[in-house]
DSSP file (Angstrom, degrees, kcal/mol; ACC not computed):
  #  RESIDUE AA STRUCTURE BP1 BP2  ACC     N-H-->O    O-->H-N    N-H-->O    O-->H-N    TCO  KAPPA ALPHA  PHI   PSI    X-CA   Y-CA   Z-CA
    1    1 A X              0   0    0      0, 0.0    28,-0.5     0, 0.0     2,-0.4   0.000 360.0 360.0 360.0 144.5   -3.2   15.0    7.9
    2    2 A X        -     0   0    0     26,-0.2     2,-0.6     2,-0.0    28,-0.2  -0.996 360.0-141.7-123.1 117.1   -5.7   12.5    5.8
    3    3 A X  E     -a   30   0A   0     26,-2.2    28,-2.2    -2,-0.4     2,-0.6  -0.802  16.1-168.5 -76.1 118.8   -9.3   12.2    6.6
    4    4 A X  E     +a   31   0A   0     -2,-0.6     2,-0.4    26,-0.2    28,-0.2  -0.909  14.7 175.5-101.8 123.6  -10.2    8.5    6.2
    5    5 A X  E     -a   32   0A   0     26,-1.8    28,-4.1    -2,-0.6     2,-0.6  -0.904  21.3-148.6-118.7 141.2  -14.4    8.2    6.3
    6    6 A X  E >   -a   33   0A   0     -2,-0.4     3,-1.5    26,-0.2     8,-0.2  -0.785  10.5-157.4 -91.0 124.9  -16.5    5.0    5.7
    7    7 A X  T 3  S+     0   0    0     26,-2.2     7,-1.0    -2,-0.6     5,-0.1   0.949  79.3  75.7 -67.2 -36.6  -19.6    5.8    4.2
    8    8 A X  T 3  S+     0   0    0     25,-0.2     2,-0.7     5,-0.1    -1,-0.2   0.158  70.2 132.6 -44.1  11.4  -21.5    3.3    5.0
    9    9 A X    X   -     0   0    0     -3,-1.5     3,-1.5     3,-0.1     5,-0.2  -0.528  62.3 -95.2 -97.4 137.8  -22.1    4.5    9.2
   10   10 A X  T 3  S+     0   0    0     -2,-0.7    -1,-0.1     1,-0.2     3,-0.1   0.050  91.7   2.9 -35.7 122.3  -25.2    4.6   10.7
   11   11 A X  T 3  S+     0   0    0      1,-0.1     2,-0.3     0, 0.0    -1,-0.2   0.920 109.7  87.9  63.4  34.3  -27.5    8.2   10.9
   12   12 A X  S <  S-     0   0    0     -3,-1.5     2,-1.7    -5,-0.1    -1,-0.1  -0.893  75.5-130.4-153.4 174.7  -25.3   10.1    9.1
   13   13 A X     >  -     0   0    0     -2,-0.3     4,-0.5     1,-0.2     5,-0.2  -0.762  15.6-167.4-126.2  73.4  -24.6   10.9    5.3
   14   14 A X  H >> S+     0   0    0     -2,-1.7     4,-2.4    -7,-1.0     3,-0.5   0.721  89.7  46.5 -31.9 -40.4  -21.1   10.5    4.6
   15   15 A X  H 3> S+     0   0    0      2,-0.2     4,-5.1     1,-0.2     5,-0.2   0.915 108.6  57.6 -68.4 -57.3  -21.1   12.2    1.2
   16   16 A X  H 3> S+     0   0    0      2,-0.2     4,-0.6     1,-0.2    -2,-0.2   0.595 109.3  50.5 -48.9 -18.9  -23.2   15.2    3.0
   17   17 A X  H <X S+     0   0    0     -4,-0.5     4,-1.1    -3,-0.5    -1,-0.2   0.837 112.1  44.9 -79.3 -62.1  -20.0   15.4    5.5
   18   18 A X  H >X S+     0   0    0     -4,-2.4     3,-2.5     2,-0.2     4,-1.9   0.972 112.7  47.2 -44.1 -58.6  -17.7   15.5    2.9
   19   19 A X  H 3X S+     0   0    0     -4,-5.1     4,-3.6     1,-0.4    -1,-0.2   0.871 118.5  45.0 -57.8 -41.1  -19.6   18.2    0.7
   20   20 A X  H 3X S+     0   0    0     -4,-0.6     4,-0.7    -5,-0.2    -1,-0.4   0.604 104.4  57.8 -73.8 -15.9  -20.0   20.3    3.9
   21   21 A X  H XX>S+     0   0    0     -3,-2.5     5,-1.7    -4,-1.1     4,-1.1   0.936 120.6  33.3 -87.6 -53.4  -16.3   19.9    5.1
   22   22 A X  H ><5S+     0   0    0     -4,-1.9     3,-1.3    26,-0.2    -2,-0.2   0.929 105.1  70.4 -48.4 -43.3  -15.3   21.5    1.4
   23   23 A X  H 3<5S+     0   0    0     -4,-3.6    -1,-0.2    -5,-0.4    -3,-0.2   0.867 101.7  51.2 -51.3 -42.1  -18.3   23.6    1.4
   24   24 A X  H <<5S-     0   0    0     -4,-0.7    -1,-0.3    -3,-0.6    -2,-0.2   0.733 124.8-100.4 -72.2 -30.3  -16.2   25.2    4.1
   25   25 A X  T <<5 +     0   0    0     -3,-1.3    -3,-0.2    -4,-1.1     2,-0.2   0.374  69.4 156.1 135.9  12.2  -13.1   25.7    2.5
   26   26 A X      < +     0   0    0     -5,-1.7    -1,-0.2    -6,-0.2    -2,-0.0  -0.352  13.1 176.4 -78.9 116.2  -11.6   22.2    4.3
   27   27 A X        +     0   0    0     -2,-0.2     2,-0.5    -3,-0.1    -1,-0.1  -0.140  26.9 124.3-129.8  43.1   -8.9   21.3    2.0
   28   28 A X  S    S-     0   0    0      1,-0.1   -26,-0.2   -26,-0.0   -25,-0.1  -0.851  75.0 -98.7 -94.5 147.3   -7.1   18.0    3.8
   29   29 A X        -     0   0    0     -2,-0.5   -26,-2.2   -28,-0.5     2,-0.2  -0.046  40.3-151.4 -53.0 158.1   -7.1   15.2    1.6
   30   30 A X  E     -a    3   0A   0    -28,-0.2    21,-1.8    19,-0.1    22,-0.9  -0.815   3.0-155.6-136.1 100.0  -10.1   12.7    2.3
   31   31 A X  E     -ab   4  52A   0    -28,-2.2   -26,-1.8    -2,-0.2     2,-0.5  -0.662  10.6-149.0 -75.4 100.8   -9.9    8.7    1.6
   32   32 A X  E     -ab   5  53A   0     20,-3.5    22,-3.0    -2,-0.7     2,-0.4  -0.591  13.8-174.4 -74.9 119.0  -13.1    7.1    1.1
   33   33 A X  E     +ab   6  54A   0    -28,-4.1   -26,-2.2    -2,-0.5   -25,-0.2  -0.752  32.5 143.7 -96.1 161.3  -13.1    3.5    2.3
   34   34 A X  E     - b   0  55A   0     20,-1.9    22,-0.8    -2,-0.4     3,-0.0  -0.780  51.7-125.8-179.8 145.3  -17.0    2.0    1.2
   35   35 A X  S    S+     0   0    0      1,-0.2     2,-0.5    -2,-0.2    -1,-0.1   0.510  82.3 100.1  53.7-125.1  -18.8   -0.8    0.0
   36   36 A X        +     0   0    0     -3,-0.1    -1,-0.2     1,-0.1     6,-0.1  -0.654  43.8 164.1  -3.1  12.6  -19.9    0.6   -2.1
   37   37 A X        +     0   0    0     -2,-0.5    -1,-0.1    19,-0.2    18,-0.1   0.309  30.1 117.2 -88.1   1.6  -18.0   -0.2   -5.3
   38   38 A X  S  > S-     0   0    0      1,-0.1     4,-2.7     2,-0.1     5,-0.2  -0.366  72.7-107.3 -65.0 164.6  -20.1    0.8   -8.8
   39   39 A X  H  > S+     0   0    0      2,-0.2     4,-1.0     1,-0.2    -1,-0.1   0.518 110.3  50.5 -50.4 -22.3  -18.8    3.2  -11.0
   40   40 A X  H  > S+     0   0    0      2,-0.2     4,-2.0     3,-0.1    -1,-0.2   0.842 101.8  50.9 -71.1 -62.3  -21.1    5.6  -10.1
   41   41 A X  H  > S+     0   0    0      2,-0.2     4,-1.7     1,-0.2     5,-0.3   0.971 107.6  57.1 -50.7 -47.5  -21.1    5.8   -6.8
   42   42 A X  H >X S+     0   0    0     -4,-2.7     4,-1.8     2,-0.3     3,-1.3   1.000 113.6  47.2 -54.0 -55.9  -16.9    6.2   -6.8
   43   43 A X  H 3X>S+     0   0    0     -4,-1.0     4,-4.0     1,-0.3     5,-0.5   0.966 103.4  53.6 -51.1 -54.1  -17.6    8.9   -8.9
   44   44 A X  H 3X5S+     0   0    0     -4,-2.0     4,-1.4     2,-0.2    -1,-0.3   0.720 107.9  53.6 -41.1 -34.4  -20.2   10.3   -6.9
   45   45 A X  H <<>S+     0   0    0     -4,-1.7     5,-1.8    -3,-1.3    -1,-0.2   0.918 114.6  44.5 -70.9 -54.4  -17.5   10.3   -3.6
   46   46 A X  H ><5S+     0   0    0     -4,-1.8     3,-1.0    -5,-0.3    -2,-0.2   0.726 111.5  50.1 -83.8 -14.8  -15.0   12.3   -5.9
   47   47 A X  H 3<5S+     0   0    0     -4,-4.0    -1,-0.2    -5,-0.3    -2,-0.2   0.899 112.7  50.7 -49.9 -61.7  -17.6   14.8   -7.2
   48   48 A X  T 3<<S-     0   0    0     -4,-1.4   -26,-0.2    -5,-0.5    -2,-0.2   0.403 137.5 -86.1 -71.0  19.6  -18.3   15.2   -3.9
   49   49 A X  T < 5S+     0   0    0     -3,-1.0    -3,-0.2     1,-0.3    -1,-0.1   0.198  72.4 137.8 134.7 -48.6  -14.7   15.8   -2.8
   50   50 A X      < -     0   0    0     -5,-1.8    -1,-0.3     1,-0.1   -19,-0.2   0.063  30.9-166.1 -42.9 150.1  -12.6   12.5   -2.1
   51   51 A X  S    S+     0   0    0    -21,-1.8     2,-0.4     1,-0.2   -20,-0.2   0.448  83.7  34.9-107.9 -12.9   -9.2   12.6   -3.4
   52   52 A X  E     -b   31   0A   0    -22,-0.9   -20,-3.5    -7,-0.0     2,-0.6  -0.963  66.4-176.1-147.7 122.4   -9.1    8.9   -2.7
   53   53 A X  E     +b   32   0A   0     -2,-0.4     2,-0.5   -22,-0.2   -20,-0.2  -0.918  10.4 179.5-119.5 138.9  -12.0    6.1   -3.0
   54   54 A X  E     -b   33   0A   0    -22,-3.0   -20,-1.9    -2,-0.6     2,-0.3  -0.890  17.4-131.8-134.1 119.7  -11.5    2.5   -2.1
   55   55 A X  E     -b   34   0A   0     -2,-0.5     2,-0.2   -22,-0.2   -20,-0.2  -0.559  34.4 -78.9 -94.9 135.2  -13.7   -0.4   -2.1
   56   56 A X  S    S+     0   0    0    -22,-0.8   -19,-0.2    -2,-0.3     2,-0.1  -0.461 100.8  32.1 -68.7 130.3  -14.3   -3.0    0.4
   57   57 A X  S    S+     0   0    0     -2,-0.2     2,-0.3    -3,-0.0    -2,-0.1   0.529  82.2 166.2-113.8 150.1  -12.4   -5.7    1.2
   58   58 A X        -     0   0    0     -2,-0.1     2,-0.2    -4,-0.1     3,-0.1  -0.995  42.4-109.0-142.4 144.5   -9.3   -4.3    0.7
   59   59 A X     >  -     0   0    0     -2,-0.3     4,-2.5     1,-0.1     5,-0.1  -0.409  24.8-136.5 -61.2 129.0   -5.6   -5.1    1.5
   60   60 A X  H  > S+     0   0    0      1,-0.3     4,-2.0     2,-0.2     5,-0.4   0.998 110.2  63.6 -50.9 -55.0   -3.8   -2.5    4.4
   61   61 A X  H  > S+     0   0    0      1,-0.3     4,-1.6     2,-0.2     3,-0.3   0.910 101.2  50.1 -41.2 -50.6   -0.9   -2.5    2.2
   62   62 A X  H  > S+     0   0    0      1,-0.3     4,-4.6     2,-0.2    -1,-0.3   0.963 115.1  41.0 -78.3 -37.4   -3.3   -0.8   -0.3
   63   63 A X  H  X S+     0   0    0     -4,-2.5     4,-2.9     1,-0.2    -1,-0.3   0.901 109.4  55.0 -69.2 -37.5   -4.5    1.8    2.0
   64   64 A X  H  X S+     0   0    0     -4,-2.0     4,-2.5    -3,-0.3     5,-0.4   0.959 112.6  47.8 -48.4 -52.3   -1.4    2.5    3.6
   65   65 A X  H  X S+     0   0    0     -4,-1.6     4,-1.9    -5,-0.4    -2,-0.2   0.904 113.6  43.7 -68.5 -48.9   -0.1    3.2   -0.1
   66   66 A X  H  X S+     0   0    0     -4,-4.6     4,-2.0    -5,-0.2    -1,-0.3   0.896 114.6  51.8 -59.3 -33.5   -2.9    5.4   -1.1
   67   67 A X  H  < S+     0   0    0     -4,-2.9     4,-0.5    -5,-0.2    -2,-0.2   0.978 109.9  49.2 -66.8 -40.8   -2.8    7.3    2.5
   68   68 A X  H >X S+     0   0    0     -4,-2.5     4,-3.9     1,-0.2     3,-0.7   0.886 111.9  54.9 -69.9 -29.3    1.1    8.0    2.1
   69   69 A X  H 3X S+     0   0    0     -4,-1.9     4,-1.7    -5,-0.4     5,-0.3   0.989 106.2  46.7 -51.2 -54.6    0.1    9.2   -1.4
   70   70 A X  H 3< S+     0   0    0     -4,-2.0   -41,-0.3     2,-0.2    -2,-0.2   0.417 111.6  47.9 -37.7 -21.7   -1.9   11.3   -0.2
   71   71 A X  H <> S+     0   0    0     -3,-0.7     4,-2.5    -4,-0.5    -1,-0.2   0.722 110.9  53.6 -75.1 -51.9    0.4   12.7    2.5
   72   72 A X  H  <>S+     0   0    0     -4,-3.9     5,-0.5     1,-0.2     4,-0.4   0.625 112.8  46.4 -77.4  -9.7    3.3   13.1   -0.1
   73   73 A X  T  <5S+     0   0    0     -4,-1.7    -1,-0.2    -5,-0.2    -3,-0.2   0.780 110.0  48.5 -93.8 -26.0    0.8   15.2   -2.3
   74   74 A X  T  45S+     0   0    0     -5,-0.3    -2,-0.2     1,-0.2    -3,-0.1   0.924 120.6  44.1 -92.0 -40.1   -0.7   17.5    0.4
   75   75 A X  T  <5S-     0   0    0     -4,-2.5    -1,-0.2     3,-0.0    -2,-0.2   0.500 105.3-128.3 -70.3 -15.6    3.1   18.0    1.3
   76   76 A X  T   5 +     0   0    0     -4,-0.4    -3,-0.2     1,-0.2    -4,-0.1   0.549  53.1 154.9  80.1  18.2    4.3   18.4   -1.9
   77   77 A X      < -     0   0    0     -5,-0.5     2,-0.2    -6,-0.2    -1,-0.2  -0.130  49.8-104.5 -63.5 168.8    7.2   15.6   -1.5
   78   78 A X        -     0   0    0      1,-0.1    -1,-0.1    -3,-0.1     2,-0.0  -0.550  53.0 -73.8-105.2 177.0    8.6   13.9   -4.0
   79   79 A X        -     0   0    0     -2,-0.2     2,-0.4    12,-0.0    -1,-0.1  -0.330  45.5-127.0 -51.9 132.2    7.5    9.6   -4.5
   80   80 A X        +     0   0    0     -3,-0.1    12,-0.7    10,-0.0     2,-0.2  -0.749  42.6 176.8 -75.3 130.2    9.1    7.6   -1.8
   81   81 A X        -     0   0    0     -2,-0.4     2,-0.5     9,-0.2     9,-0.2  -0.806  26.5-142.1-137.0 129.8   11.1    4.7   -4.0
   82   82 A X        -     0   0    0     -2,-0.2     7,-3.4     7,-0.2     2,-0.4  -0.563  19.8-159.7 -79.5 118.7   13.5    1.8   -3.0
   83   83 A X        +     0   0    0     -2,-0.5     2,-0.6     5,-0.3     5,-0.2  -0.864  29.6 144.7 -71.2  89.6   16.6    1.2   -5.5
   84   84 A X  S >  S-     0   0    0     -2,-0.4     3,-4.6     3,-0.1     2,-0.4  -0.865  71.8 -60.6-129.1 126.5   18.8   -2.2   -5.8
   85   85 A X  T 3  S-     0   0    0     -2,-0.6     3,-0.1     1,-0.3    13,-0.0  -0.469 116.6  -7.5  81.7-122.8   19.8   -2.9   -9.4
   86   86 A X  T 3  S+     0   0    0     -2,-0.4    13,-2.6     1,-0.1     2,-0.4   0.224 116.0 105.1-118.9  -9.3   17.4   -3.3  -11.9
   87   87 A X    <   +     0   0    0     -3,-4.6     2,-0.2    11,-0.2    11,-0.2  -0.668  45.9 178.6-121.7  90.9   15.1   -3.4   -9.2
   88   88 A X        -     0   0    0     -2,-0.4     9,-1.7    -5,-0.2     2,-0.3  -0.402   7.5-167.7 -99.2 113.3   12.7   -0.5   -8.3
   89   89 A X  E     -C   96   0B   0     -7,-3.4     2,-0.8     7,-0.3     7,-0.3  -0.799   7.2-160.4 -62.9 131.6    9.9   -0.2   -5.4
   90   90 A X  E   > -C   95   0B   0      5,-4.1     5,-2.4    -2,-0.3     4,-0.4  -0.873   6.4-174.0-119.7  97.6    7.6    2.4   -5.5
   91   91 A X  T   5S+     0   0    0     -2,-0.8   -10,-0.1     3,-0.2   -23,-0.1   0.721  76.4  57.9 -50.7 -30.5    6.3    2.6   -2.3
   92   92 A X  T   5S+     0   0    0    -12,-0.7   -23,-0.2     1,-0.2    -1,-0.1   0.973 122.9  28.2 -79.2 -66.0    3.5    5.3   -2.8
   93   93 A X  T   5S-     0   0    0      1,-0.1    -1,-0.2     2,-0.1    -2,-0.2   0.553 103.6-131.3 -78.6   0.4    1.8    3.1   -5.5
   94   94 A X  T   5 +     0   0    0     -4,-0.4     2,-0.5     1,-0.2    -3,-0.2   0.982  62.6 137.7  47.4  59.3    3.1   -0.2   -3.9
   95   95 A X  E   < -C   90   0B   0     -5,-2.4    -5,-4.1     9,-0.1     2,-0.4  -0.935  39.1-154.4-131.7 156.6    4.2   -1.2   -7.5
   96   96 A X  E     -C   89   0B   0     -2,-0.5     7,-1.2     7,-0.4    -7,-0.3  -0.880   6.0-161.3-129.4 104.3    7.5   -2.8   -8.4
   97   97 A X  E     -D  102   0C   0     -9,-1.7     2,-0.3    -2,-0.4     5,-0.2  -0.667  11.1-167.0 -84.4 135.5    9.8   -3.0  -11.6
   98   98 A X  E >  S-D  101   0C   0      3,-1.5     3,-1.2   -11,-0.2   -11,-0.2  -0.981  82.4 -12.0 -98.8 137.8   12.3   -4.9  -12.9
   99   99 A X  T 3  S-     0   0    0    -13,-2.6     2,-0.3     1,-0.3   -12,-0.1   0.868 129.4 -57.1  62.5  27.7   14.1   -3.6  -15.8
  100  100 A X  T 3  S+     0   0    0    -14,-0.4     2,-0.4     1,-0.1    -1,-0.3  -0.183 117.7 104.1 103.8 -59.8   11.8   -1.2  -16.1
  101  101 A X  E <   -D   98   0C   0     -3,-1.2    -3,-1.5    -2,-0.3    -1,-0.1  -0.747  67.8-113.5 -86.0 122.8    9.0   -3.3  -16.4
  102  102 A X  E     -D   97   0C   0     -2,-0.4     2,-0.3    -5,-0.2    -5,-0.2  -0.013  28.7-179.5 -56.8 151.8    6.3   -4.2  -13.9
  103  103 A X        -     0   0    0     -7,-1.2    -7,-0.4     2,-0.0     2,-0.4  -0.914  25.6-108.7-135.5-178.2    5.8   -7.3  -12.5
  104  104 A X        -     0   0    0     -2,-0.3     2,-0.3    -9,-0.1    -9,-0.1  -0.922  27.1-178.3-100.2 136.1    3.1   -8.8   -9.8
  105  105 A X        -     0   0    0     -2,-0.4    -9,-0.0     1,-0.3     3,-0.0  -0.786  27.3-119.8-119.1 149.9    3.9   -9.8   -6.4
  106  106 A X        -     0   0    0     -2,-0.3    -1,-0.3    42,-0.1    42,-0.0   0.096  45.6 -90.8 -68.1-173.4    1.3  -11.3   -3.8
  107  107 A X  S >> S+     0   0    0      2,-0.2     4,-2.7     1,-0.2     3,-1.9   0.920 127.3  47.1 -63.2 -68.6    0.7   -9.3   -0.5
  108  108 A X  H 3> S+     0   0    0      1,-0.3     4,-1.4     2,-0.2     5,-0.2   0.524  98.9  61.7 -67.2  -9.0    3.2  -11.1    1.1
  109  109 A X  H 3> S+     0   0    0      2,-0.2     4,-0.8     3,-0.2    -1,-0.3   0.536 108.3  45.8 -88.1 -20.1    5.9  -11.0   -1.4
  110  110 A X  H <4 S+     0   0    0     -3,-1.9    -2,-0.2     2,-0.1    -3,-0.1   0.891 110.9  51.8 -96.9 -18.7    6.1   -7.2   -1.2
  111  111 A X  H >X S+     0   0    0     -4,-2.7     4,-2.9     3,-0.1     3,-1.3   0.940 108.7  48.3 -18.1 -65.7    6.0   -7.3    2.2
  112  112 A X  H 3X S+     0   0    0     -4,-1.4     4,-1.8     1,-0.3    -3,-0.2   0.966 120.1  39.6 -60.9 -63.7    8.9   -9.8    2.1
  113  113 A X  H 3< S+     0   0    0     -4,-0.8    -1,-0.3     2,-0.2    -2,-0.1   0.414 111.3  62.0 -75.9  18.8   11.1   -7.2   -0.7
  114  114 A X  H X> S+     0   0    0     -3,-1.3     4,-3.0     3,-0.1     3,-2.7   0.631 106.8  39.9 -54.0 -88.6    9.9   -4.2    1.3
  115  115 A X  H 3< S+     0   0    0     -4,-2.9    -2,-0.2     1,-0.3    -3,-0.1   0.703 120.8  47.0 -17.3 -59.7   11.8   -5.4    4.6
  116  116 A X  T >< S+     0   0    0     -4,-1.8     3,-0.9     1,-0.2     4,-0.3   0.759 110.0  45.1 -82.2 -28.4   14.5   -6.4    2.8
  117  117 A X  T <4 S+     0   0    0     -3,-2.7    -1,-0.2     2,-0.2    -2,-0.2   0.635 116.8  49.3 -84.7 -24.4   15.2   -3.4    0.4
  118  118 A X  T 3< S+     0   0    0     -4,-3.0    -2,-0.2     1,-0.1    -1,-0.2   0.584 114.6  45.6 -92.6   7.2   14.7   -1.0    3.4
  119  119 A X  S X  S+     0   0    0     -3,-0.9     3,-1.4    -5,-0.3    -2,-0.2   0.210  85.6 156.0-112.6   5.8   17.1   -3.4    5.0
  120  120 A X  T 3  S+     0   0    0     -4,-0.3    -3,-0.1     1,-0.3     3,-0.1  -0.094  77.7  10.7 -53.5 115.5   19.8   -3.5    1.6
  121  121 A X  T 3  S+     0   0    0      1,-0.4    -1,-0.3     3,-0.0     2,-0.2   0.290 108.0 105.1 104.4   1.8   23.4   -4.5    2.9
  122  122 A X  S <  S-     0   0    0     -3,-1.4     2,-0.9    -6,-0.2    -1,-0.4  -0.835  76.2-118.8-123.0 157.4   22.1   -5.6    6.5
  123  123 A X        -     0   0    0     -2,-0.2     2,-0.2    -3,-0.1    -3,-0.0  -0.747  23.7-158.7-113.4 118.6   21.8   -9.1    7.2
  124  124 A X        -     0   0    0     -2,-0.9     2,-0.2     1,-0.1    -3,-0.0  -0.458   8.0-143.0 -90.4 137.2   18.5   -9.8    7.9
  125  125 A X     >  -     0   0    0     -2,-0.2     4,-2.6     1,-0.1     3,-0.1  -0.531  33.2-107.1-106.7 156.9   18.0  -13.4   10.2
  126  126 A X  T  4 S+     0   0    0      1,-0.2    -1,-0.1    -2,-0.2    19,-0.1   0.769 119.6  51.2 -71.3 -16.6   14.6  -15.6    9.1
  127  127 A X  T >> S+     0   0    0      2,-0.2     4,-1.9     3,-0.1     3,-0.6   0.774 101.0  55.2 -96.6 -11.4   12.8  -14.6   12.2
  128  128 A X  H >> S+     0   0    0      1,-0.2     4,-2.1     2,-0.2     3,-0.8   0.990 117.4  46.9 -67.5 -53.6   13.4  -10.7   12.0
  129  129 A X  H 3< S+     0   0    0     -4,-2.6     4,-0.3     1,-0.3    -1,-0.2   0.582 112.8  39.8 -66.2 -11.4   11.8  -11.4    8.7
  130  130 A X  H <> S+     0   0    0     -3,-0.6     4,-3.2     2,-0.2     5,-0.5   0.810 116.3  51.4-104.4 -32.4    8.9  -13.5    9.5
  131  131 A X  H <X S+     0   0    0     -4,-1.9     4,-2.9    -3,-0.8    -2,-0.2   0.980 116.3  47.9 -84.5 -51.8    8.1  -11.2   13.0
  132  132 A X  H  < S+     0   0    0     -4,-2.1    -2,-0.2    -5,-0.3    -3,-0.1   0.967 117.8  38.1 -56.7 -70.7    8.3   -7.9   10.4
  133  133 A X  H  4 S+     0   0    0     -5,-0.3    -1,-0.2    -4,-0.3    -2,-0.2   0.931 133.1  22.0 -48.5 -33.4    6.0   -9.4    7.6
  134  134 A X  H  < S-     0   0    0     -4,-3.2    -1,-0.2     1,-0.1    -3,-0.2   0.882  79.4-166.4-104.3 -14.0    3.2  -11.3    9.8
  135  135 A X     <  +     0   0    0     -4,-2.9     2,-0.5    -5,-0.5    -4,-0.1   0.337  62.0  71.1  50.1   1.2    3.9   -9.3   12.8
  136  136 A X  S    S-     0   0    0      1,-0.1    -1,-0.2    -5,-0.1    -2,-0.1  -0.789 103.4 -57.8-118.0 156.5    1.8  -11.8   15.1
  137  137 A X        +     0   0    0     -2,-0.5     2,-0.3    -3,-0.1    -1,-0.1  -0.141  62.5 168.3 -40.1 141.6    2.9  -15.5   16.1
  138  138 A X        -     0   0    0     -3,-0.1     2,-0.7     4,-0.0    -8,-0.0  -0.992  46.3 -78.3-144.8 168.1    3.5  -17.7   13.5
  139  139 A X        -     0   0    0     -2,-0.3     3,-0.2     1,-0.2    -2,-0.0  -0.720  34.2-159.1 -87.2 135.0    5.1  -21.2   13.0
  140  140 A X  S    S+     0   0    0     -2,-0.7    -1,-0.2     1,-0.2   -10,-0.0   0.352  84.7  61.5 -90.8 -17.0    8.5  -20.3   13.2
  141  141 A X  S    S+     0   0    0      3,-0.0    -1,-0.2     2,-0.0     2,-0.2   0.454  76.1 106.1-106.4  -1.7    9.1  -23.7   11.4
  142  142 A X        -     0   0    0     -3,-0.2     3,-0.2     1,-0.1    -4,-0.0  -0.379  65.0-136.4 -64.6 146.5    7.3  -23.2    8.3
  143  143 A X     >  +     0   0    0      1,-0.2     4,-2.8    -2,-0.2     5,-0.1  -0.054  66.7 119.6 -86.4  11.7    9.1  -22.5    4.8
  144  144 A X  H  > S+     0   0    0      1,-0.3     4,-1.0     2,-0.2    -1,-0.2   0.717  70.9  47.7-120.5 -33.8    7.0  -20.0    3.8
  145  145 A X  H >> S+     0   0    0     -3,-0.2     4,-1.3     2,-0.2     3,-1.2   0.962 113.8  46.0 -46.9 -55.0    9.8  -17.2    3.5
  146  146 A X  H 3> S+     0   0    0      1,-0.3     4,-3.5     2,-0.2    -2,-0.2   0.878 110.6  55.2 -60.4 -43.6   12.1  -19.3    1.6
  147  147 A X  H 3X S+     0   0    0     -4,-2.8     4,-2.0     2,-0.2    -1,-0.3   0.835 116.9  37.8 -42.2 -37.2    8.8  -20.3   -0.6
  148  148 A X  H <X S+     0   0    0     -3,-1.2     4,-0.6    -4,-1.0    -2,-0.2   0.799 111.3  57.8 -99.6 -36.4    8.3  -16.3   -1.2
  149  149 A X  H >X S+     0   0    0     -4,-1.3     4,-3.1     2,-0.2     3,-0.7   0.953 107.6  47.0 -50.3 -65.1   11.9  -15.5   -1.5
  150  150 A X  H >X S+     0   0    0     -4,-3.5     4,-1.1     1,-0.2     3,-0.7   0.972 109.5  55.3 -56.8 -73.2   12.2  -18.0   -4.5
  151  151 A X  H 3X S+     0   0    0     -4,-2.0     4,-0.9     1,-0.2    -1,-0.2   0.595 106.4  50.0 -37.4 -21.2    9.1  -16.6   -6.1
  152  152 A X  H <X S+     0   0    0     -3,-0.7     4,-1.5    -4,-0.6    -1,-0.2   0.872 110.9  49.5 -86.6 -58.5   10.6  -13.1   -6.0
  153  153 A X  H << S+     0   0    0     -4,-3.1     3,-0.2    -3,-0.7    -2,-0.2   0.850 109.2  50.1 -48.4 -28.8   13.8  -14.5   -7.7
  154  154 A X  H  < S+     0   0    0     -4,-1.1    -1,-0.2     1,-0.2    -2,-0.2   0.956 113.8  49.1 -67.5 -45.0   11.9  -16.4  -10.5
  155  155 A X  H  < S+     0   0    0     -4,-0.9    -1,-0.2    -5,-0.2    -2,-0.2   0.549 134.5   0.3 -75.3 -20.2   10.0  -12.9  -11.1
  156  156 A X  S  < S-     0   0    0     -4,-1.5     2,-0.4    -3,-0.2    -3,-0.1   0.001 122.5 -29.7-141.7-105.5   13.3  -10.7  -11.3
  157  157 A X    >>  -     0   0    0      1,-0.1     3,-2.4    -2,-0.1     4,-0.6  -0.909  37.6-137.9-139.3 145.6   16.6  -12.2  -10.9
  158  158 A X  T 34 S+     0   0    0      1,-0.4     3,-0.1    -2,-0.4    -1,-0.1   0.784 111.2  50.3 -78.7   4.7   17.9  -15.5   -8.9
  159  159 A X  T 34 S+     0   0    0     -6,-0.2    -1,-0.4     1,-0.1     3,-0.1   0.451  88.1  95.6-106.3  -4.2   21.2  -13.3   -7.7
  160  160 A X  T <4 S+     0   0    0     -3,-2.4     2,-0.3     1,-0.2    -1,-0.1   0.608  90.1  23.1 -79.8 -21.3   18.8  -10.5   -6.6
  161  161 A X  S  < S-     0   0    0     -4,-0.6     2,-0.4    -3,-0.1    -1,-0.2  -0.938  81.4-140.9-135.1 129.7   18.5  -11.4   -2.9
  162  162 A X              0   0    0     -2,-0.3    -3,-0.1     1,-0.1    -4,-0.0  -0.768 360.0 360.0 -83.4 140.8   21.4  -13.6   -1.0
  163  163 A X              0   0    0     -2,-0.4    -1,-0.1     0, 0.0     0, 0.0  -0.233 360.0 360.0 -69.8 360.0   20.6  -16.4    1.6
C-alpha cells in the first residue's frame, strides 16, 4: 500500500494528517502530490513524514515511477529493470542507459521503448503500439511512432529496434 495525499484540500491540514498518521505508529509509505513546490515546504512534507514529495504539474509516468518505488521499498524487492544490449530501463526511476550512460527521452519516447522492451522478440504491429502509448483515439495515420522510433535510434543505436 502507498498513501498518495494532496495537500492543498479544503478544511483540512494535510501535513497535520500526515504527522498524526506517524504520530500513531502508521508506517505505509506516503507520496505527497502539492503545489506547493519551494524548498522549504518539500522539506517541511518529509520532516513531517512523506517518503515521497512531488510538485504540480507533473507527468503520470513520474508518479507511477515514484509510487512503484515506493511499493518495491516497503516490500523490500529488488529495482524492476528491462535489458536489450547495451540498453538498460530502469523502470522504478523511469531512467534509461545506454552503454552505461544516461540519456533523455521525451514522455513519449519511453513510453514507446517501454512497450517495446516489455515486448523484446514479439512483433509488435503500429497500432498495438500507438493504442498502448496514447491509450485513447488517435489518428491512426499520423507518423508520430516512426518520428519517436527514429529519435530513440539517433539517441542509442540505429540497429536497436527493427521495423
Amino acid at each position: 500500500d502507498v498513501f498518495v495525499r494532496a495537500l492543498g484540500l479544503p478544511k483540512l491540514d494535510g501535513l497535520k494528517v500526515l504527522r498524526s498518521l506517524r504520530q500513531e505508529g502508521n508506517t505505509t509509505p506516503v507520496m505527497i502530490l502539492s503545489a506547493r513546490g519551494e524548498l522549504h515546504q518539500r522539506i517541511e512534507g518529509r520532516n513531517a513524514g512523506a517518503d515521497g514529495y512531488l510538485t504540480k504539474p507533473f507527468e503520470m509516468a513520474e508518479l507511477l515511477a515514484r509510487l512503484s518505488v515506493q511499493l518495491r521499498r516497503a516490500s523490500g524487492q529488488a529495482a524492476p529493470q528491462l535489458q536489450a544490449g547495451d540498453l538498460t530501463l530502469d523502470l522504478s526511476a523511469a531512467r534509461v542507459f545506454w552503454q552505461g550512460q544516461p540519456i533523455e527521452l521525451t514522455a513519449l519516447e519511453y513510453k514507446v521503448l517501454v512497450y517495446l522492451m516489455q515486448n523484446k522478440g514479439r512483433v509488435i504491429s503500429r497500432t498495438e503500439l500507438v493504442e498502448s502509448i496514447y491509450r485513447q483515439d488517435f489518428d491512426r495515420d499520423s507518423n508520430t511512432v516512426e518520428v519517436f522510433i527514429g529519435r530513440i535510434r539517433r539517441k542509442t543505436d540505429s540497429r536497436i529496434i527493427q521495423t
